[in-house]
Residue frames relative to the residue before (quaternion, step in Angstrom):
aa qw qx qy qz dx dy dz
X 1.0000 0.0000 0.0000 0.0000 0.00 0.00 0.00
X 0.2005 -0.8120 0.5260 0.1544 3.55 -0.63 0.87
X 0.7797 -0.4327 0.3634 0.2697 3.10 -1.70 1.56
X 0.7302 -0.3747 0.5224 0.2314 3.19 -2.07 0.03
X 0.6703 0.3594 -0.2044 0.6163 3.49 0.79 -1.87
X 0.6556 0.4154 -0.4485 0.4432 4.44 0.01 -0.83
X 0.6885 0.2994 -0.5064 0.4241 4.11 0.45 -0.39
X 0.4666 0.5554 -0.5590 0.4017 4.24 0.60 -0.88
X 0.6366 0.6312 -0.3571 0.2624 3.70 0.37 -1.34
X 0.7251 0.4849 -0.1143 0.4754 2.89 0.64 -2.46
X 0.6353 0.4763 -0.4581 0.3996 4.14 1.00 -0.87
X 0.6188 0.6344 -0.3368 0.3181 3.34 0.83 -1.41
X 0.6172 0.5065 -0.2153 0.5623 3.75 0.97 -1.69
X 0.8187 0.2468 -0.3919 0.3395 3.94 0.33 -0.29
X 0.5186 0.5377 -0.5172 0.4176 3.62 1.48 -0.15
X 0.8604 0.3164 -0.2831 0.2819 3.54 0.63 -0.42
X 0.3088 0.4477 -0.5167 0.6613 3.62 1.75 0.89
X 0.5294 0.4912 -0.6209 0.3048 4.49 -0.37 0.26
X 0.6125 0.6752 -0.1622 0.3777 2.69 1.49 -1.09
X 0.3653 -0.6829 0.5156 0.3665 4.30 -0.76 0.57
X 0.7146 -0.1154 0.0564 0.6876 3.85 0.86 -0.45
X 0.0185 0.6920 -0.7207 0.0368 3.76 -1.62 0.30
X 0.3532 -0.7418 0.5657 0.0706 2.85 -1.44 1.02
X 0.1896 -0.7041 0.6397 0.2430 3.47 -1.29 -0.11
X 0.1454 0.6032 -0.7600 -0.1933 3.19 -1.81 -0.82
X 0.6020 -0.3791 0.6001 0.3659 3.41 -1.81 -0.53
X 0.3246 -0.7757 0.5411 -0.0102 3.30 -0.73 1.62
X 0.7210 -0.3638 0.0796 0.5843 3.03 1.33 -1.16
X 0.0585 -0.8747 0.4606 0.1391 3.55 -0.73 -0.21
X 0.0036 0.7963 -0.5974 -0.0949 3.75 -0.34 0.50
X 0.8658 -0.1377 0.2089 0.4333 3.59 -1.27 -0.40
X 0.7564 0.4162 -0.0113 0.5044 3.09 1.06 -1.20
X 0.8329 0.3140 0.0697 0.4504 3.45 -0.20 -1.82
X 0.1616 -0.7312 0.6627 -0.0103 3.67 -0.85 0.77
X 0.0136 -0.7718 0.6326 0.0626 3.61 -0.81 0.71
X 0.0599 0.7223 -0.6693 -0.1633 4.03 -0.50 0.62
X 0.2146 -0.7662 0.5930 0.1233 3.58 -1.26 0.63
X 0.0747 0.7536 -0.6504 -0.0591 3.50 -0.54 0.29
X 0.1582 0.5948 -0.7881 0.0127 3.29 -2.30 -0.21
X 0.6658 -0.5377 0.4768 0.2007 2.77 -1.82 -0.21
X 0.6144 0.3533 -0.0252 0.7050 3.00 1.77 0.08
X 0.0913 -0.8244 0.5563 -0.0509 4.18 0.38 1.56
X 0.7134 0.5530 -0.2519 0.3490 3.26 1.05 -0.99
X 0.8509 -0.0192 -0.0874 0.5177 3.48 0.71 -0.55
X 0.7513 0.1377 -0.2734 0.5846 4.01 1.06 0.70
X 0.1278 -0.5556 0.7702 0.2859 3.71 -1.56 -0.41
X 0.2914 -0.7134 0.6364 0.0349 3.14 -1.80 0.57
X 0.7076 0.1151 -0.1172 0.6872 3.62 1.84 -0.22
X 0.0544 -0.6204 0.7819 0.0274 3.35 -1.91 1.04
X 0.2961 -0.6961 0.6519 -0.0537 2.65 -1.17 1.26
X 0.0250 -0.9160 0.3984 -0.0414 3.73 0.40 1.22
X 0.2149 -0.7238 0.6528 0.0616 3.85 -0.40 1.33
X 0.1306 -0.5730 0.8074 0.0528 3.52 -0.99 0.86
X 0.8755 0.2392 -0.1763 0.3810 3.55 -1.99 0.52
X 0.1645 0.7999 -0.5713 -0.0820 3.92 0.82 -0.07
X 0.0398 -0.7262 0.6605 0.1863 3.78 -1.03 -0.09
X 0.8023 -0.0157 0.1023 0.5878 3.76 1.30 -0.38
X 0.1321 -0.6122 0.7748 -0.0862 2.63 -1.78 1.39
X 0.0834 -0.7403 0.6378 -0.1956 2.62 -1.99 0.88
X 0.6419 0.6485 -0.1799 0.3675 3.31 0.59 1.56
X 0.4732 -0.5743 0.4574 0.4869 3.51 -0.44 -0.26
X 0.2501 -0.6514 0.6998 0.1530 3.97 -1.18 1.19
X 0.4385 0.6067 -0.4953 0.4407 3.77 0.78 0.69
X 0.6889 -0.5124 0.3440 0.3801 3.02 -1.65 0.72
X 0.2446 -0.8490 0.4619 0.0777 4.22 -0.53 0.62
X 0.1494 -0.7048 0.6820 0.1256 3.76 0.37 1.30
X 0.1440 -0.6966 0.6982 0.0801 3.18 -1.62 0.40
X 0.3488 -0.6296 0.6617 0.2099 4.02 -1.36 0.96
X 0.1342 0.8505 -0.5014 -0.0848 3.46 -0.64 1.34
X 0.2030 -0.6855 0.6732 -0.1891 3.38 0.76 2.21
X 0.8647 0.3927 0.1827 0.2543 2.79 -0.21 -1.97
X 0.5590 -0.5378 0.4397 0.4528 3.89 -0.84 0.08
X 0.3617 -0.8033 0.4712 -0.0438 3.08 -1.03 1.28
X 0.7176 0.3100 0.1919 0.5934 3.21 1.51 -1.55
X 0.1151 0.9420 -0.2918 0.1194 3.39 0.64 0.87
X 0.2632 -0.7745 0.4756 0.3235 3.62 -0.56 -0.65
X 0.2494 -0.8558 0.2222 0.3949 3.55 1.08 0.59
X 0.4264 -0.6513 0.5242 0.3452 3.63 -0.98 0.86
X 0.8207 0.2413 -0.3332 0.3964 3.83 0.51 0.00
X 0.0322 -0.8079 0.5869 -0.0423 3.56 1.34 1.63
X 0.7145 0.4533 -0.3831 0.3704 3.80 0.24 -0.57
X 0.4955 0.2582 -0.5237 0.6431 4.23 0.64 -0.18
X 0.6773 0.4125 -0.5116 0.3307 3.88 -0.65 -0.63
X 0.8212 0.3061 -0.3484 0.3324 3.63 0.56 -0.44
X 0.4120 0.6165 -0.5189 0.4254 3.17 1.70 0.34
X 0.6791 0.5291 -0.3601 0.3594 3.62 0.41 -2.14
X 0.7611 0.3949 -0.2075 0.4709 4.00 0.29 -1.55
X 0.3471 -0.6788 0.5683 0.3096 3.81 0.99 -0.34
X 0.1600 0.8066 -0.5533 0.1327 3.58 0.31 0.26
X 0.1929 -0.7456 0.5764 0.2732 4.03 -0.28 0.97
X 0.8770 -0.3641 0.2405 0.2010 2.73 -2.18 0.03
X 0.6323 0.6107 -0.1319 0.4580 3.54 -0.26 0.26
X 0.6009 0.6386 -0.1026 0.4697 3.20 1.35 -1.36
X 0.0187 -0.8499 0.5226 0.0656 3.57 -0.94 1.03
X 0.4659 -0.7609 0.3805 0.2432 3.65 -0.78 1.23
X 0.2675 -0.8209 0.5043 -0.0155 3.51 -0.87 0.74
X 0.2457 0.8052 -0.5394 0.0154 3.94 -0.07 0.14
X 0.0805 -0.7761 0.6252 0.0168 3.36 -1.09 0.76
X 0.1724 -0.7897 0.5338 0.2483 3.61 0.05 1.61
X 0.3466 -0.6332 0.6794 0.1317 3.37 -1.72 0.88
X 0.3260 -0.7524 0.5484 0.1637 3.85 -0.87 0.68
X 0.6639 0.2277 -0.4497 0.5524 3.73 0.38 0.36
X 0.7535 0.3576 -0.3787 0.4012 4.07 0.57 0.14
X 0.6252 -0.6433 0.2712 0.3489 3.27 -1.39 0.63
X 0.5689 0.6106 0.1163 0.5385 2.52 1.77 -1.61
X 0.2496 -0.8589 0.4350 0.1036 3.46 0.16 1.91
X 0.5133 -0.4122 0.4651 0.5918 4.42 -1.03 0.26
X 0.2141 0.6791 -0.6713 -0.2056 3.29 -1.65 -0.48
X 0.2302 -0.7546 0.6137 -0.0317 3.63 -1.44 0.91
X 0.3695 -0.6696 0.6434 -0.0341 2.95 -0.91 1.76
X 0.3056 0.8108 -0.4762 0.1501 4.13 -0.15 1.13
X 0.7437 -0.4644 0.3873 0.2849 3.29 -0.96 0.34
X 0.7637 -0.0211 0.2954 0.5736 2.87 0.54 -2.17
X 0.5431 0.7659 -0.1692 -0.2995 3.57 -1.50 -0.30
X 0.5885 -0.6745 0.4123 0.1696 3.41 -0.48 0.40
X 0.4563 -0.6450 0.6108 -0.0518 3.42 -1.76 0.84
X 0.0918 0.6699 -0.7339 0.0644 3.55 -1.59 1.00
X 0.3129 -0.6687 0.6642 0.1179 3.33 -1.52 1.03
X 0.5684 0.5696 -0.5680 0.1726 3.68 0.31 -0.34
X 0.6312 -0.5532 0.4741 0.2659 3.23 -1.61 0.39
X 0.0426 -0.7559 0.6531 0.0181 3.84 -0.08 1.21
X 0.1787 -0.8021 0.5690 -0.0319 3.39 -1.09 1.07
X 0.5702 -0.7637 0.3027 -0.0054 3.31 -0.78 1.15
X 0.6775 0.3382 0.0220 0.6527 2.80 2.29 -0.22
X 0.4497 -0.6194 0.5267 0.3698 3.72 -0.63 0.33
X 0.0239 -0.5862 0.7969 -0.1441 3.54 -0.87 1.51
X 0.2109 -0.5500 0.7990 0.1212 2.91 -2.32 0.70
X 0.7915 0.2640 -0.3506 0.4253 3.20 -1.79 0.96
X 0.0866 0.6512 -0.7476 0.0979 3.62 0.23 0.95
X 0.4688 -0.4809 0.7221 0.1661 2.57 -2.36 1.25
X 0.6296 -0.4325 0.5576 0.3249 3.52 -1.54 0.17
X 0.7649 0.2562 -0.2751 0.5231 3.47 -0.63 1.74
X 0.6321 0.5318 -0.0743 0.5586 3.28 1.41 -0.41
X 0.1056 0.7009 -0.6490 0.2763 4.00 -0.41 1.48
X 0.5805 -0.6027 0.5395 0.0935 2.77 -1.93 0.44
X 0.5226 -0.6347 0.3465 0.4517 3.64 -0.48 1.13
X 0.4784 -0.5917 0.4356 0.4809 3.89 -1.23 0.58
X 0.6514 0.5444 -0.2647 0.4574 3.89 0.87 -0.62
X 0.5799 0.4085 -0.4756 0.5202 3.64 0.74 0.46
X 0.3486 -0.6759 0.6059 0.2336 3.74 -1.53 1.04
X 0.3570 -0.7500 0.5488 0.0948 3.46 -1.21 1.02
């Protein structure tokens, strides 16, 4: 029977394989919290956050990230134990990989916890948000 943190995974990996291609980048990141955003559309919305609470590690490109969605995209890595040897990652700590299609070398994230939003972040002052649907925090109103 699979965990709590293997189904968030498995949802996360199929909202973004409905999809014909999706992008990402690094919404934000502080000390703590990671935000990746993706869609199908970087330039003027995101349609997924992918939210790390607790980070202990990254690993990756803070460039834009095209992704090949043949295939699993979003993952839990099958070789979490060499990954927590090579990066030292302590105890407690969950692995994360998000394969990128123009790098060899997949994201990975060392996190605590995490968690998911669908709303539609926009990139631009709009009026009339629908329910689910905000403005980026980095746009002036």
């Amino acid at each position: 029977m699979k965990n709590h943190l293997e189904l968030t995974v498995e949802k996360i990996d199929s909202l973004i394989r409905d999809n014909l291609f999706f992008d990402f980048h690094v919404f934000s990141y502080d000390t703590k919290k990671l935000i990746l955003a993706g869609s199908e559309n970087l330039t003027y919305y995101h349609t997924l956050e992918i939210i790390f609470e607790d980070v202990f590690f990254v690993s990756g490109i803070f460039a834009q990230l095209k992704t090949d969605n043949k295939s699993t995209v979003f993952s839990i890595p099958e070789d979490q134990h060499l990954l927590n040897l090579t990066y030292e990652i302590e105890q407690g700590y969950h692995l994360f990989t998000l394969k990128a299609e123009d790098f060899k070398s997949n994201f990975i994230i060392a996190a605590k916890s995490i968690s998911f939003n669908t709303d539609t972040v926009y990139y631009y002052n709009r009026k009339d948000l629908k329910p689910n649907e905000r403005i980026a925090y980095f746009i002036s109103l």
